[in-house]
Every structure is written in C-alpha cells, then in structure tokens.
C-alpha positions in Angstrom: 83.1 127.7 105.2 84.6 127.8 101.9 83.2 126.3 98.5 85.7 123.7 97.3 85.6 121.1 94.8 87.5 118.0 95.7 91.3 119.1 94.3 90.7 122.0 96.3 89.4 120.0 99.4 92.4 117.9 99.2 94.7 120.5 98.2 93.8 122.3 101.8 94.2 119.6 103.4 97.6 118.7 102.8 98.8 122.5 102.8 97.1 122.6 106.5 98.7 119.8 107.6 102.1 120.0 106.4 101.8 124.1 107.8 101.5 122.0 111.3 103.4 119.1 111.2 107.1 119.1 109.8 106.9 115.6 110.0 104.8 115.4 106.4 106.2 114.7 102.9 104.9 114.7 100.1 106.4 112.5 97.1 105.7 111.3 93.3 105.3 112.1 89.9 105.1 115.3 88.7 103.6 116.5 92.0 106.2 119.6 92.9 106.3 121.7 90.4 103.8 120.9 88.0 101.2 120.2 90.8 100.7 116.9 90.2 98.8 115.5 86.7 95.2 116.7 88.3 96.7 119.6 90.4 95.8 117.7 94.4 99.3 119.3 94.7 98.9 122.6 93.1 101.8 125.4 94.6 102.6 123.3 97.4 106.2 122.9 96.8 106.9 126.9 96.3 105.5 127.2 99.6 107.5 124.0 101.5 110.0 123.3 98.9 111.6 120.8 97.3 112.5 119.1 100.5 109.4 118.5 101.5 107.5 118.1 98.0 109.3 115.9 96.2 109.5 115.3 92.3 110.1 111.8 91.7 111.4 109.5 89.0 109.1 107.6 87.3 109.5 104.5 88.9 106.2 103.5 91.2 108.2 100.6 93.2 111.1 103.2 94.1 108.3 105.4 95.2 106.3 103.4 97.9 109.4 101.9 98.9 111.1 105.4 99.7 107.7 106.5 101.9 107.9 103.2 104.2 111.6 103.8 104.8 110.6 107.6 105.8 107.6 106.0 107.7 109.8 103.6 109.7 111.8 106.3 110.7 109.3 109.0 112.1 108.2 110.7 109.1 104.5 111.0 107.8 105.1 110.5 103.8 102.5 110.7 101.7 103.5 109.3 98.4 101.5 110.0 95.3 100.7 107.6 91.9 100.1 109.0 89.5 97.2 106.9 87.9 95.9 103.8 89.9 96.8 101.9 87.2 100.7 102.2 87.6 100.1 101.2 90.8 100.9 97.6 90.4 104.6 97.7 89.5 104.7 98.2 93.4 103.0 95.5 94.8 105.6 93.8 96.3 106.3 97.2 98.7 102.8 97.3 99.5 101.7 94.2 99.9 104.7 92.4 102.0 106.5 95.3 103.4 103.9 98.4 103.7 101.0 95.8 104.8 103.2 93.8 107.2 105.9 95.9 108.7 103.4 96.5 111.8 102.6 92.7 112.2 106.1 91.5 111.5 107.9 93.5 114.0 105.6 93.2 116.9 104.3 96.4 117.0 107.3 97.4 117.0 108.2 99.6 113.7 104.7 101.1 112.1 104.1 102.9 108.9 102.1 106.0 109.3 101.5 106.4 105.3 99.0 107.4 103.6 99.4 106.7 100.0 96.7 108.5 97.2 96.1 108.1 94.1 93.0 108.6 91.8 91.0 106.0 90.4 88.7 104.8 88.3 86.3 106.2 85.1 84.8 109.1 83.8 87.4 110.8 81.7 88.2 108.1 79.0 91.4 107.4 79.8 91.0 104.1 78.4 92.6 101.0 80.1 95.6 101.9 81.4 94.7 105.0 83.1 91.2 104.3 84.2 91.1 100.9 86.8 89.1 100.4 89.7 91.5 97.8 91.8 90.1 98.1 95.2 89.7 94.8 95.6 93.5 94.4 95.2 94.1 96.1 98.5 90.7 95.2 100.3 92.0 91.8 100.4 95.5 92.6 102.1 95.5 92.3 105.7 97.2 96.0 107.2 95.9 98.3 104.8 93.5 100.9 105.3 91.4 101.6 102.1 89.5 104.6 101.9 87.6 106.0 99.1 85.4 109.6 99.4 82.4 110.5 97.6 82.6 114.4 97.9 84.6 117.6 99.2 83.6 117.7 102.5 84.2 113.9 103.0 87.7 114.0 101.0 89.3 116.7 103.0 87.7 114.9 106.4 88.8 111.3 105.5 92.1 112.2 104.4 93.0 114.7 107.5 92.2 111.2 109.8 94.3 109.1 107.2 97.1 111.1 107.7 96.7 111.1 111.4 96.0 107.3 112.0 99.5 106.0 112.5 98.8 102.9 110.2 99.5 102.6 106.0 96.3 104.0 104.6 95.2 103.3 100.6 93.7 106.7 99.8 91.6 105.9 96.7 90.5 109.3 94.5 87.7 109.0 92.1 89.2 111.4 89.6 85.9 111.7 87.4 84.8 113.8 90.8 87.9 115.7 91.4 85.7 118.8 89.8 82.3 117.8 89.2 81.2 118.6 92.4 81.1 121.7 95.1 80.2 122.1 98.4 80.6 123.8 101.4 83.6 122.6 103.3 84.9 123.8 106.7 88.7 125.7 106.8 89.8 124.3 109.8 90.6 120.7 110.8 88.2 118.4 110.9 87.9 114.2 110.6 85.2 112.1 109.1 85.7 108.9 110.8 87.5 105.9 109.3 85.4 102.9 109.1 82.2 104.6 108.9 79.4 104.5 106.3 76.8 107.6 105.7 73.7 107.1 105.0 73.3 109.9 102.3 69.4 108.9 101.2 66.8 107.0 103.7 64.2 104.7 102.5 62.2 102.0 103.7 62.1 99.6 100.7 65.4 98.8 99.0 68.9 99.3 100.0 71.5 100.1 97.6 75.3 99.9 99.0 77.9 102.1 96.8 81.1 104.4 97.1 83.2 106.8 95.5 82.0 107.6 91.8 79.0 105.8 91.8 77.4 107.8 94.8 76.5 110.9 93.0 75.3 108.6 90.2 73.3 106.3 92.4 71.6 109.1 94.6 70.9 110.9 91.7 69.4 108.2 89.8 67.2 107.4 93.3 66.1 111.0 93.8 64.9 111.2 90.2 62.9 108.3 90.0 61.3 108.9 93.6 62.4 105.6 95.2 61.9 104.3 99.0 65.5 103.6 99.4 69.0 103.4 101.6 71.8 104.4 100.1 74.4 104.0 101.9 78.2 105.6 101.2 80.8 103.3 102.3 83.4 105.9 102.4 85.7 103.1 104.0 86.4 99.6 102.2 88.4 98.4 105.1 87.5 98.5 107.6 83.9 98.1 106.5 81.1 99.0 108.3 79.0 96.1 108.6 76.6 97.4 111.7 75.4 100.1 108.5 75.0 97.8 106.2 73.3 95.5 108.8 70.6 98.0 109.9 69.3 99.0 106.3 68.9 95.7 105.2 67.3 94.6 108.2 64.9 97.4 107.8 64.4 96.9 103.7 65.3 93.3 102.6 66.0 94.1 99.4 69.8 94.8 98.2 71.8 96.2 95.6 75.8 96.8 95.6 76.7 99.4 92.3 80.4 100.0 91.8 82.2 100.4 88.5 85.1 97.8 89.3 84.3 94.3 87.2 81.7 92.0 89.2 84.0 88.8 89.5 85.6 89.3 92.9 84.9 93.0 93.2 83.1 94.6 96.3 79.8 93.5 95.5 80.4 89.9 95.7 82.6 90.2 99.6 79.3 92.5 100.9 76.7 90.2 99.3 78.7 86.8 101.5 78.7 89.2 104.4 74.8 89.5 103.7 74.0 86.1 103.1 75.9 84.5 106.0 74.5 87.4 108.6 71.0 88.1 107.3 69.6 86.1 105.1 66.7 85.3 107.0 65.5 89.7 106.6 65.9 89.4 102.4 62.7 89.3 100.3 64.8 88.8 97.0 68.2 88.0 95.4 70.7 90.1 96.2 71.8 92.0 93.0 75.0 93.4 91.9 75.4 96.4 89.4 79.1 96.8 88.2 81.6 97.4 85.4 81.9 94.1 83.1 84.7 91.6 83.5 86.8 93.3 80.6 89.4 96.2 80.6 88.1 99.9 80.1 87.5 100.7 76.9 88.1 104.3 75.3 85.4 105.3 73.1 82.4 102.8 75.2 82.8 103.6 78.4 79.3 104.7 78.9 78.4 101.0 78.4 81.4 99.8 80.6 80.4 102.5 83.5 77.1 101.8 86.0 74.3 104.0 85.4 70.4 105.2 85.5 69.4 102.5 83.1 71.3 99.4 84.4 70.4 100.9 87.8 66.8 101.0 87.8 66.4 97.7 85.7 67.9 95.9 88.6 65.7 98.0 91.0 62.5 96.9 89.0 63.7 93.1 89.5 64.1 93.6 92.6 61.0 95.5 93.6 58.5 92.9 92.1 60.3 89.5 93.1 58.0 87.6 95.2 
C-alpha cells in the first residue's frame, strides 16, 4: 500500500497498464512532455516515448476521432481533453461514431476507449474551464460514464475502464486531483463498473451524490451527526438502481447533490427513477441540491458550488415534512 492522491492514483495506473499491455496509447494536449495541464501524465512519455504518449494538436474533434480509428483497429487509446469544457467541439465523434460504432456494425467493429478528462469546480476556472456536462453523455446510448470520488476508487475504476472493451467517459473531478490521500494498493486491482458504495449508513434520509460533491456531502453528514445513506454513484451509466433502491426503501426520504445546473442534470433522471419505482416508500418530496441554471462564474463560485449550508437547509425540510 502506497499513499497516493488522485494524479498519483491515476498516474499509476496508466504507467502499470501500458508496462503490460503494448496495446495502450495515450493521446492529447500537452500530455507527453509537459505531463499533461494537471500532471495524470507526469514522465510517462520519457519512459514509453513519443510513440506511445502522444502530444497532440489542439484540435479536440481530431483527437477523439484519431482514438476510435486506433480502437477499431486493435489498439486501447486513451485520449485526453484537456478541460471538459473543450469537449464539445467533438461531439459529433463521440456521439455518432464513438457511441454507435458497436451498435452499427453488429458487433462487429468495437471501441475499447476510454477517454478522461477532468471536470467540474473548485479551482475558479470560471466558465469555460469549469463544466459539469455529464448529462451530455448520460443520455447517449453506448457510452460508459464514470466518475470517482477518491484515490483508491480512481485508480480501480479506471484499471476496469480500460479493460472493458467498450468506449468509456472517464470523468475527473479536478478540484480532488490533490485534496485527498489515501491508502491505495500497487498492484492491479478493479472497482466494479456500475456499482454504487455506500460510503455513510443511516436509517433516516438518503442522500445520492458523486465525484466532487462526496467528500462535501459526507463531510457535511458526519459533522452535523445525521441518520443518513450516502450513497457514491461512482458510475452514471450504467446506474445502479438496486443501491439506490434499497436506501430509499429503508429511509424514505431523498436528496440528489451534484454541482451540474438542476434543469436536466442527474438529479432530475434519479428522482423519475424514484418516483416511477418507489413512490409508495417516500415520506416527503424528493429534493434536489445542485449548481444553478447559469454558467460558472469566477469570483462567486462559492454560491454557484453545493455546500454545508444549502445542504442541510434541504435536510431540515426534509426531516420535518409531514
């Protein structure tokens, strides 16, 4: 066991898988010899070379579109964005090709990708470096979209990403890149995909989070004493409804935090789920605590983010509704 922080958990990872598998390549930004803008790719290329670790241009469409050719021809690319947020410019290659390829072809031609980037608040980037667009690739049929909470989880959910044979959407919450240590195993080992973790029991509330907002939420709980779930998604697709399915059976009462904007966002998929499945087990409205319908700002994004305050007003509302 090692203490890592979440670069460094990541960072392992790749370097132990690309040591074993020939297959992998790495691809974007800035990632060779700079080691990438938050350093996930830190001396990775003086060790496998520029063959493997590839500097791109900046050109995000040119990036994902290069990874699914490798993919479709027996290579394991795993293509970096930079920021979440230049993302979009690539849409088209992730949404109808990267998405699709397995579907359209029969089975045929797969994409074993895995495709990271960080995400998100928590270091005032303002609103082009700081999105939370989960939603975007929840909603796409074919994509895997995976988000971890911590170091140990981060190097376990991406060492089965990389070995799932499928396109996976690798989200990083970079405001816990090194906030956090832990203890994390050296050698390989997977966290399963499509699994939640229950990372705080209770008997009276249920709150339903991921990436960023788990430290803040189980922090917030373990401070003010509370009888609750909190459940860690760790997987936005697939989602694990049987977790989310025993808590709230259990507690009745619901909250979803997550720092994307409300309209649309996480909260409101998992609160339908809810209501069509068990709505006969909730004692109250099921609330949602989220970033506002507005792009990040840079100097208020303590107001834009989730936290203690906004968190336990909505558990008071929820604790006394009769």
């Amino acid at each position: 066991m090692t203490t890592m922080n979440m670069v460094q958990a990541l960072n392992h990872t790749l370097d132990m898988k690309m040591s074993g598998d020939d297959s992998i390549i790495l691809l974007g930004e800035d990632i060779g010899k700079d080691g990438g803008v938050f350093r996930v790719t830190d001396g990775l290329q003086n060790k496998y070379g520029e063959v493997r670790v590839l500097d791109t241009p900046l050109v995000e469409i040119g990036i994902v579109g290069m990874a699914i050719g490798m993919a479709t021809y027996g290579l394991k690319p795993i293509p970096e964005i930079q920021f979440q947020d230049f993302i979009f410019t690539a849409f088209d290659q992730i949404v109808n090709q990267m998405a699709k390829m397995r579907y359209r072809t029969g089975g045929k031609i797969t994409v074993p990708l895995v495709l990271r980037t960080p995400y998100g608040g928590g270091v005032r980037g303002g609103l082009y470096h700081s999105q939370s667009g989960e939603s975007y690739f929840v909603h796409t049929a074919g994509l895997t979209v995976v988000t971890p909470s911590n170091p140990y989880d981060a190097k376990g959910l991406l060492s089965s990403a990389i070995e799932l044979g499928d396109p996976v959407i690798f989200l990083e919450p970079k405001r816990l890149y090194r906030g956090q240590k832990e203890e994390v195993p050296e050698n390989d080992y997977k966290v399963e995909i499509g699994k939640a973790k229950l990372v705080h029991e209770g008997s009276s509330l249920t709150i339903i989070t991921y990436g960023s907002m788990v430290p803040i939420v189980k922090g917030t709980v373990e401070k003010n004493n509370l009888d609750a779930d909190v459940i860690d998604l760790r997987t936005l697709l697939p989602l694990d409804i049987n977790a989310i399915t025993e808590s709230v059976k259990k507690t009745g009462r619901v909250m979803i935090v997550h720092e994307a904007p409300r309209t649309l966002g996480m909260g409101a998929e998992i609160s339908a789920l809810i209501s069509e499945r068990m709505i006969e087990y909730l004692y109250a409205p099921i609330l949602r605590v989220t970033g506002p319908d507005t792009p990040v700002p840079y100097r208020l994004e303590e107001y834009y983010l989730p936290n203690e305050e906004r968190i336990m007003k909505a558990v008071d509302r929820l604790l006394k509704f009769r």
